[in-house]
LUMKOLFI-129701 format. One record per atom (N, C-alpha, C): residue in one letter; x, y, z. Coordinates in steps of 0.2 Angstrom, whole numbers, plus 5000, padded with zeros to 4 digits. Example, Ala and Ser with C-alpha at 12.3 -4.5 7.8 and 13.67 -1.06 7.14 Angstrom:
2
a506649725039
a506249785039
a506649845039
s506449895035
s506849955036
s506450005039
//
This chain:
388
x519450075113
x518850035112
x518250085111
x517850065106
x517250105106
x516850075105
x515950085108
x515350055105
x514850105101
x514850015098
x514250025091
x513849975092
x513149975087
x512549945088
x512649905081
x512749845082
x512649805078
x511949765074
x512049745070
x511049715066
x511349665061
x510949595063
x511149565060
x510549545057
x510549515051
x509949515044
x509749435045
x509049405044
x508849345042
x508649355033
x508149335032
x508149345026
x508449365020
x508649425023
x508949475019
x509649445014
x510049395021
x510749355021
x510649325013
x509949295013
x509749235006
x509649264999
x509649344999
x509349364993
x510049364988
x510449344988
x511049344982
x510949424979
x511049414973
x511149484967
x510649524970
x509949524973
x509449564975
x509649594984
x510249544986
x510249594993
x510249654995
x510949694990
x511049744992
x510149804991
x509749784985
x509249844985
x508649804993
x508949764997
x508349765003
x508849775008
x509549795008
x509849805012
x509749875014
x509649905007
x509549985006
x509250005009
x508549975009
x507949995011
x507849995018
x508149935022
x508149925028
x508649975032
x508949995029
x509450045031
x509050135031
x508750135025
x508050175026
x507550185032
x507450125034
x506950105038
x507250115043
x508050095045
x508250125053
x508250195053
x508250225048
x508650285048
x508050335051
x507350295047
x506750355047
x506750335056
x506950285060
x506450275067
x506950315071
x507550305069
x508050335075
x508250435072
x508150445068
x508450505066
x508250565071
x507950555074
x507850605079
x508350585087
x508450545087
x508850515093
x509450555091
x509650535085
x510550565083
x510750495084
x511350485077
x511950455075
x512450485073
x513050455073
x513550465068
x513450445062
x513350365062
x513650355054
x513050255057
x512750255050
x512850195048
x513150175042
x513350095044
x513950085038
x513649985038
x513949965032
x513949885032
x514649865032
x514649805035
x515049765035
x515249705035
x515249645029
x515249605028
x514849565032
x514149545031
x513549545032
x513049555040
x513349615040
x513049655047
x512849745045
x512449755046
x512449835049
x512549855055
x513149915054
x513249945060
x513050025062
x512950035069
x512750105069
x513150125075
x513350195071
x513650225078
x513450305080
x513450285088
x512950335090
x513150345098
x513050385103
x513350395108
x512950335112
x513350295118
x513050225121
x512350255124
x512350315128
x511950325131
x511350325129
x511150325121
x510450325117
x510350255114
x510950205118
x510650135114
x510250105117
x509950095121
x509350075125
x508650105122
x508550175121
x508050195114
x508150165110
x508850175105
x508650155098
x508650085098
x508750035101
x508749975102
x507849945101
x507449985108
x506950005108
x506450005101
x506850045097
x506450055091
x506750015083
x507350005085
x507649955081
x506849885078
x507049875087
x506849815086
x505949805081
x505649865081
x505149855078
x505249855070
x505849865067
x505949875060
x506249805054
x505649805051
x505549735050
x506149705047
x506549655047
x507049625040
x507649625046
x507549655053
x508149635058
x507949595062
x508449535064
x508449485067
x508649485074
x509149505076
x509649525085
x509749595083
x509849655086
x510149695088
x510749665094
x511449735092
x511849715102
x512049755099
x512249795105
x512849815108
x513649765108
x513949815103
x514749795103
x515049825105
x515749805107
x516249825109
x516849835099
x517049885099
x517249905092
x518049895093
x518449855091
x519249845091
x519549845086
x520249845082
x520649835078
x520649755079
x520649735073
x520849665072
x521749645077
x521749655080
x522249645085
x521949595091
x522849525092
x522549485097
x522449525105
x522949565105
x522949595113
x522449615115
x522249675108
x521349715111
x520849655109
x521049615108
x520249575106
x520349525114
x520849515116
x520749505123
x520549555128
x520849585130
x520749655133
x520049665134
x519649665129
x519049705123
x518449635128
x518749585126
x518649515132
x518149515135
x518649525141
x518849555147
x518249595148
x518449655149
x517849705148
x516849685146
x517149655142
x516449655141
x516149595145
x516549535146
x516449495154
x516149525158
x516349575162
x516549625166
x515949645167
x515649685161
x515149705161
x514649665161
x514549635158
x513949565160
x513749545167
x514249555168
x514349515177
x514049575182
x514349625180
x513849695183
x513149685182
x512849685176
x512249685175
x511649625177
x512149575178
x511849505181
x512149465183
x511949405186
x512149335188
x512349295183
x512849285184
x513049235176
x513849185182
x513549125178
x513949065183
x514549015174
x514149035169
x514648995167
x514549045160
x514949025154
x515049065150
x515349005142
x515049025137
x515549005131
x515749055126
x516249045125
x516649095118
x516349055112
x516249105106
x515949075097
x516249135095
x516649125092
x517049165088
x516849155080
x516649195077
x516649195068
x517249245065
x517649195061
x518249235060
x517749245050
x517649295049
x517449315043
x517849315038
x518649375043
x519049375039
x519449325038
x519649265032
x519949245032
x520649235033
x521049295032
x521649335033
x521949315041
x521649355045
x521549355052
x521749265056
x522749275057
x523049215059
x522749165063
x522349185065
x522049125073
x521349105070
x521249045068
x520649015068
x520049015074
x519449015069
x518849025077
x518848975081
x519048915080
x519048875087
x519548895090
x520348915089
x520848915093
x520848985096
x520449035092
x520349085097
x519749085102
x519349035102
x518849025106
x519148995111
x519748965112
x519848915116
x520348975119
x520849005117
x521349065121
x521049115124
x520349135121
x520049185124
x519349145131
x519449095129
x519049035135
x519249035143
x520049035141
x520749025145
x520749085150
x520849155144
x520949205149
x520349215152
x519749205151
x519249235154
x519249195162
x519449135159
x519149065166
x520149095171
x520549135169
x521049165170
x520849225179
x520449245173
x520249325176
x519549335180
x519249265179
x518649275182
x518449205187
x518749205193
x518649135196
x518149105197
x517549165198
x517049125200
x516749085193
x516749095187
x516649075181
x516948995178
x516348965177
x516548905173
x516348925166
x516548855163
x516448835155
x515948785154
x515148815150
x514848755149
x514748785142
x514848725137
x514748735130
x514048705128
x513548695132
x512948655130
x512448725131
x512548725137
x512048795141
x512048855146
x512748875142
x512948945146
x512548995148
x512649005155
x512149085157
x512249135152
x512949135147
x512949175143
x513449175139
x513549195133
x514049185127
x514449265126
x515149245125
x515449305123
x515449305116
x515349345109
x515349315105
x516149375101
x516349345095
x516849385095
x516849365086
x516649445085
x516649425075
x517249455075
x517649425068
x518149455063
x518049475059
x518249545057
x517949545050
x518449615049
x518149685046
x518749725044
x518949745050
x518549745055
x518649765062
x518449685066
x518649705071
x518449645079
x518049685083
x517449625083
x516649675087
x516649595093
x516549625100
x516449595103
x515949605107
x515449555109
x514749575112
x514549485114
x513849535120
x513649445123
x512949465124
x512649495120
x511949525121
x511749525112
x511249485108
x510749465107
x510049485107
x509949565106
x509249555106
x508649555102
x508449535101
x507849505095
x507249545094
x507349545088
x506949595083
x506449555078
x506049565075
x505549525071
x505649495066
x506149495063
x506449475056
x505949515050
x505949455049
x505649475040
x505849515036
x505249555030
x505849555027
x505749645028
x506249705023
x506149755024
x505449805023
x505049845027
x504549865023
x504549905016
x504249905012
x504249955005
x504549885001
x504849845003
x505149794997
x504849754992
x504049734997
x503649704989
x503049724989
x502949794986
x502349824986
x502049844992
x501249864991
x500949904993
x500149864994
x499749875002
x499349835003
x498849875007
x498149865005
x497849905009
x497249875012
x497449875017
x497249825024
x496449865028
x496049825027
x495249815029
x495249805037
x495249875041
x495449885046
x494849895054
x494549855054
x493949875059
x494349865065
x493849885069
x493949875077
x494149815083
x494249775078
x494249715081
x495049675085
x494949615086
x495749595086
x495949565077
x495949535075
x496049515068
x496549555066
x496149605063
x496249645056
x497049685058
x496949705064
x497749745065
x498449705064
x498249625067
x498549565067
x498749555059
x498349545056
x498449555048
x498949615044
x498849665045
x499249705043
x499749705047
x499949685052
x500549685056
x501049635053
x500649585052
x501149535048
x501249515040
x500749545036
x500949575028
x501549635029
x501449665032
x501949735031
x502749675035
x502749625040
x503149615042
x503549575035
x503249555029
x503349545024
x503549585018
x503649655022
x503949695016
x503349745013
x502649715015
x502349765010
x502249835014
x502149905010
x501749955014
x501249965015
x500949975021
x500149985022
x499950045022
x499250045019
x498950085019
x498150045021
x497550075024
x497050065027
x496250075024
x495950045024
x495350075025
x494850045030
x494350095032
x493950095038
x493250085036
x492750045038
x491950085037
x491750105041
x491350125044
x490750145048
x490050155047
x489750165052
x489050185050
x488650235054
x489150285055
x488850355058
x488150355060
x487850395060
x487750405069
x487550315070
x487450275067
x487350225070
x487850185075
x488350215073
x488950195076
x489550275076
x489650235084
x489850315088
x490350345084
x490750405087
x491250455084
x491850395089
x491650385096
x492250345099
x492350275096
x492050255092
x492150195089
x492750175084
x492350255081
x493050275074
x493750295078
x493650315083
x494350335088
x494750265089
x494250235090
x494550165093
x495150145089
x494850145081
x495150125076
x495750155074
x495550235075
x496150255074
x496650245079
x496650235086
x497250215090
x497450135088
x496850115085
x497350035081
x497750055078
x497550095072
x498150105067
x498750145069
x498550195075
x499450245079
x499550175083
x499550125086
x499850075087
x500150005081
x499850025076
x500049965070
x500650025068
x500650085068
x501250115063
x501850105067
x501750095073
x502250105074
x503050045073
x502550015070
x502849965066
x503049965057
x502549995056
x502349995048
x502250075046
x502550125051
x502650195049
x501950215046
x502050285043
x501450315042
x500850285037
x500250285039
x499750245038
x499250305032
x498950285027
x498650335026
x497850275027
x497350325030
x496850275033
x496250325029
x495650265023
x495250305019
x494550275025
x494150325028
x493650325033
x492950315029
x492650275028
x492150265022
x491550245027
x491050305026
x490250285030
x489950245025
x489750185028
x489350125024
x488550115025
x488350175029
x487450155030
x487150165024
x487250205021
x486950225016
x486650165009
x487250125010
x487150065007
x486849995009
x487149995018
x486749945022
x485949955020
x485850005021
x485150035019
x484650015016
x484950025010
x484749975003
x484749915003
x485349895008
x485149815006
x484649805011
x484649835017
x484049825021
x483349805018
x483449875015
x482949885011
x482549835005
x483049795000
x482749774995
x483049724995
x483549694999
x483749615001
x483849585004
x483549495002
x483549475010
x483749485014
x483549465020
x483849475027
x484549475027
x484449385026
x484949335029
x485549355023
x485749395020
x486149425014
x486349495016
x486349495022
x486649595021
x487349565024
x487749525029
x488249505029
x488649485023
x488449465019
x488949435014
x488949495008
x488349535008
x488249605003
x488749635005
x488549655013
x488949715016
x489749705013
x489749635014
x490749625012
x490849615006
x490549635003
x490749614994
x490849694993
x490249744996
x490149804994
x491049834996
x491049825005
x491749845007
x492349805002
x492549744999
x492849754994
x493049784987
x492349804986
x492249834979
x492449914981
x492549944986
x492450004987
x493349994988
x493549974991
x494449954995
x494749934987
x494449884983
x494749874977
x494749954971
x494149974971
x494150044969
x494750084971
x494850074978
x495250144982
x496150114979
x496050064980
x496850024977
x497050024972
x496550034965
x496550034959
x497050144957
x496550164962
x496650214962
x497350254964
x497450224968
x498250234975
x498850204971
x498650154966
x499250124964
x499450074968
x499050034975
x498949974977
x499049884976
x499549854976
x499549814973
x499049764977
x498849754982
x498349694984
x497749714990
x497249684990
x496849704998
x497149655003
x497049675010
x497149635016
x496549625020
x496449565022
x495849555026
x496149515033
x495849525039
x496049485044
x495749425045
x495249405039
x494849345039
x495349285042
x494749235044
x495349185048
x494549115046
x494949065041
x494349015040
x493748995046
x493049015046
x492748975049
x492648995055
x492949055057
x492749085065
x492049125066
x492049175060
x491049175058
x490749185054
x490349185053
x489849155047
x489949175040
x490249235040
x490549255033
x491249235030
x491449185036
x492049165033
x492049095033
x491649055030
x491549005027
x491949015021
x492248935020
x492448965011
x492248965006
x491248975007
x490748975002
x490749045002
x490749085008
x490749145009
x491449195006
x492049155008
x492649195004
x492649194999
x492349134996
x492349124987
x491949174985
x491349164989
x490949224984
x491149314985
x491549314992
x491749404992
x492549384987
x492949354987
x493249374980
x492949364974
x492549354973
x492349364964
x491949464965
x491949464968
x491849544970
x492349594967
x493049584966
x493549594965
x494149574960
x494349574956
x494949574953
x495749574955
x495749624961
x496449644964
x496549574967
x497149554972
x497349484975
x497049514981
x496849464984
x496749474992
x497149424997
x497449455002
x497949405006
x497649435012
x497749355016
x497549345021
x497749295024
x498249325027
x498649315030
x498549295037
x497949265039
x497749235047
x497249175044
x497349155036
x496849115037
x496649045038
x497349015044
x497448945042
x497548965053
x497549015055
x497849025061
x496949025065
x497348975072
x496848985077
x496749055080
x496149035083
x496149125086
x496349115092
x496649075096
x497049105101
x497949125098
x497949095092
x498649105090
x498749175086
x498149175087
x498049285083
x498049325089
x497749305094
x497749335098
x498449355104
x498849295103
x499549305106
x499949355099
x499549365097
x500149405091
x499849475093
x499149485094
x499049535096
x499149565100
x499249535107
x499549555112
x500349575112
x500549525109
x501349545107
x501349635104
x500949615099
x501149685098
x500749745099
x500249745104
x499949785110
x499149825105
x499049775102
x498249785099
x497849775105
x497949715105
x497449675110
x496949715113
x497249755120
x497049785124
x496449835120
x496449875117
x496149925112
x495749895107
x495849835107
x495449805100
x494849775104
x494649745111
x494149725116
x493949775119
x494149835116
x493749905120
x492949895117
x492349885121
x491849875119
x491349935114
x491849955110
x491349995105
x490949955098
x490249985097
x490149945091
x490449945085
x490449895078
x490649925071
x490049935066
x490449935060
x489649935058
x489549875053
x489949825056
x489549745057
x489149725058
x488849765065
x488349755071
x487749785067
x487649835060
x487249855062
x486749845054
x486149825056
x485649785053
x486049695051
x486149695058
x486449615060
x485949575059
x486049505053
x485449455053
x485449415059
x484849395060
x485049325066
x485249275063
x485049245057
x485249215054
x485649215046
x486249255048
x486549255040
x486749185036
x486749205029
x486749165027
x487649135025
x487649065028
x488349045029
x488649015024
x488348985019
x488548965010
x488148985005
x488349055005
x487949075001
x488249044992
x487949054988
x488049064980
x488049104977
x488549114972
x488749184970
x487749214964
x487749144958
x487149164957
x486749224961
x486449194967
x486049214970
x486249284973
x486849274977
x486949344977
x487149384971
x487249374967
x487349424961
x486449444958
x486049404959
x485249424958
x484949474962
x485249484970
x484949514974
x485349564973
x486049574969
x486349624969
x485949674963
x485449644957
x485349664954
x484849734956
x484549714963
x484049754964
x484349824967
x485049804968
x485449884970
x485749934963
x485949994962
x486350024960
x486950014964
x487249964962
x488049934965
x488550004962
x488550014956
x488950064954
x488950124958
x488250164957
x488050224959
x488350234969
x488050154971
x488250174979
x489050174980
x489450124975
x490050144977
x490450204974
x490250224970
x490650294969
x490050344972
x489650364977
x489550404983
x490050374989
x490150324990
x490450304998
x491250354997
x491450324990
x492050374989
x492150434988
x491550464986
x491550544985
x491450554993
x491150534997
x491350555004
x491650535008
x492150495007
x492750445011
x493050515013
x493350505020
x493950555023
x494450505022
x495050565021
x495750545023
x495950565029
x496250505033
x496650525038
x497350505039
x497550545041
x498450515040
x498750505049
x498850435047
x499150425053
x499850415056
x500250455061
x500950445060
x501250405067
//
C-alpha cells in the first residue's frame, strides 16, 4: 500500500475541450506552493490529481494545497491495485486509522467505480466492503443518512481509498483569465476584493496611494503586510506605491470642498488605468461595496468610471459588510486591516462630500487642474514593490 494526496476539481470538471489548459495551470500553481517541501511525482487521473510525496509532509502540503485556487477537497489516500483483496485490506486499515485519530460510532462506504471494466459494481462493492468492516469493527454501526464518517473507495486505473475530505477554495486556477490590478488601501474591503477576483483565475497585481508625510511610513507597512497575507493566496504581488498629495493639493486648492472625494477617486483611477494600460493589464479591481460611503453611491461609481476606459470589477458590490467581513477574517485580513493607521482618504477629508455628484460638474471643476501633467508626475515617482 502506498499513500498519495489526492485533489479533486470543481469547476474545472465543467470546461470540456478547454479543461486540460486549466488543468495545466493548476498543476503549476501546486507545484509553485509545495516545491520546496519535495515530491515525487504529480500525475492525473481520470478526473483527479494525484501527488506523491513522503506521508510525513502531507499535513504542510495540504496546509498549502488548500489555498490554491480551482481545488475543491484535498485527502489523503490509501494507493492500491484494482484488486478485491487489497481493496478490502486497504478498507480495513484506513477504518483503523480513523478510529485512532477520533471517535467515530457509525460509518458509510460510497464507492465510484470510474473504471467501468472493474467486475463489482459501486453499490455491491459498497455493500461487501460495509460487511467486512461492520465484521472487523464491533463497536461500529451503519448509518447511511449521517455517518460520523465515510469510507470512500474510487476505481479507476488504480483503487484509492480514503475518508478525509479536506476543503480547499474551489474556483477557478489563478493566471487562467487574465490580469487584474487591485486598488489596495488599508482597509477591510479592498484585500477581500482581490482575494476573490484572483479566486476567479485572474493575476494580481496592486496599486497603493498615500500621502507622505501626511500619512505615516507605518501606514504604508500596514499595507504592505495586507498584500504578504493576500499573496499567500495569489502568489507574488507586484505592488505600484503612488504619493497622491501632490494632487490632493490642487484639488484643495482650486476645488470645491465637497468634490475632493470623488476627484481624489477618478484621479486614483486615471493613474491605475494608466499603470494597467502600461503592464498589459486587463481590468481595474476596486473593493467598492454599493452604498457603505459616500463615494460609493451609484451617482458616484458612474461618475469614477467614466474616468476610465479599462473594465472595473468589483466584486463586493451587492455584498453586506458584515459578509466582507467574514471573508476577511477567513482569510486573516481582518485583523491587520483595523490596525488604526491613517490612508490618504482621511486627508483634506470634506465634512460634507458630495454624494451625487454629475459628471458635468465634475468634469468643469476638473478643468481648473492639469489632470494630464498631475498624472504623469504621480507615475514618474511611483515605487515598485514586489511582494512574495
Amino acid at each position: 500500500m502506498e499513500k498519495v494526496l489526492s485533489v479533486s476539481l470543481g469547476e474545472i470538471a465543467l470546461k470540456g475541450l478547454n479543461r486540460k489548459y486549466f488543468e495545466d495551470q493548476l498543476i503549476k500553481n501546486m507545484r509553485r506552493v509545495i516545491k520546496d517541501i519535495g515530491f515525487e511525482k504529480i500525475y492525473k487521473e481520470q478526473g483527479k490529481i494525484y501527488i506523491e510525496a513522503e506521508e510525513h509532509n502531507f499535513p504542510q502540503m495540504i496546509n498549502r494545497l488548500k489555498k490554491v485556487f480551482g481545488l475543491v477537497y484535498i485527502s489523503p489516500c490509501i494507493r492500491i491495485e484494482k484488486n478485491e483483496e487489497k481493496i478490502k485490506d486497504a478498507s480495513i486499515v484506513a477504518i483503523r486509522e480513523k478510529i485512532d485519530k477520533e471517535k467515530i460510532n457509525t460509518f458509510k462506504v460510497d464507492t465510484n467505480r470510474a473504471d467501468k471494466n472493474f467486475p463489482i459494481k459501486s453499490p455491491e462493492l459498497s455493500r461487501q466492503i460495509g460487511g467486512l468492516i461492520l465484521q472487523n469493527f464491533n463497536e461500529l454501526k451503519v448509518d447511511v443518512h449521517n455517518p460520523d464518517t465515510f469510507l470512500y473507495i474510487d476505481i479507476k486505473q488504480n483503487a484509492y481509498i480514503y475518508t478525509d475530505k479536506i476543503k480547499g477554495y474551489g474556483g477557478l486556477p489563478l493566471g487562467t483569465n487574465g490580469k487584474g490590478l487591485l486598488l489596495l488601501s488599508g482597509g477591510i474591503d479592498s484585500p477581500v476584493a482581490g482575494f476573490l477576483m484572483a479566486k476567479r483565475g485572474l493575476e494580481i497585481s496592486a496599486v497603493h496611494y498615500h500621502s507622505y508625510p501626511f500619512t505615516s511610513e507605518r501606514a504604508e507597512e500596514k499595507v504592505k503586510d495586507l498584500a504578504r497575507i493576500l499573496s499567500r493566496y495569489v502568489g507574488r504581488i507586484k505592488m505600484y506605491s503612488i504619493n497622491l498629495l501632490e494632487i490632493q493639493k490642487e484639488i484643495n486648492s482650486k476645488c470645491k470642498e465637497n468634490e475632493m472625494t470623488i476627484l481624489s477617486r477618478r484621479f486614483m483611477m486615471k493613474i491605475a488605468g494608466r499603470i494597467a494600460e502600461r503592464e498589459g493589464i486587463n481590468a481595474l479591481i476596486t473593493g467598492e461595496s454599493l452604498g457603505q460611503v459616500a463615494s460609493q453611491t451609484i451617482e458616484g461609481i458612474s461618475v469614477t468610471n467614466k474616468s476610465v476606459d479599462i473594465p472595473v470589477l468589483r466584486p463586493l458590490i451587492g455584498l453586506d459588510k458584515v459578509d466582507i467581513i467574514d471573508i476577511a477574517r477567513d482569510i486573516e485580513t481582518f485583523e491587520t486591516s483595523i490596525l488604526p493607521f491613517e490612508d490618504c482618504c482621511t486627508v483634506f477629508l470634506p465634512k460634507h462630500p458630495v454624494t451625487k455628484p454629475k459628471i458635468e460638474d465634475i468634469l468643469k471643476s476638473e478643468e481648473a487642474l492639469d489632470v494630464e501633467t498631475l498624472v504623469d508626475k504621480a507615475i514618474e515617482n511611483m515605487e515598485l514593490i514586489i511582494i512574495e
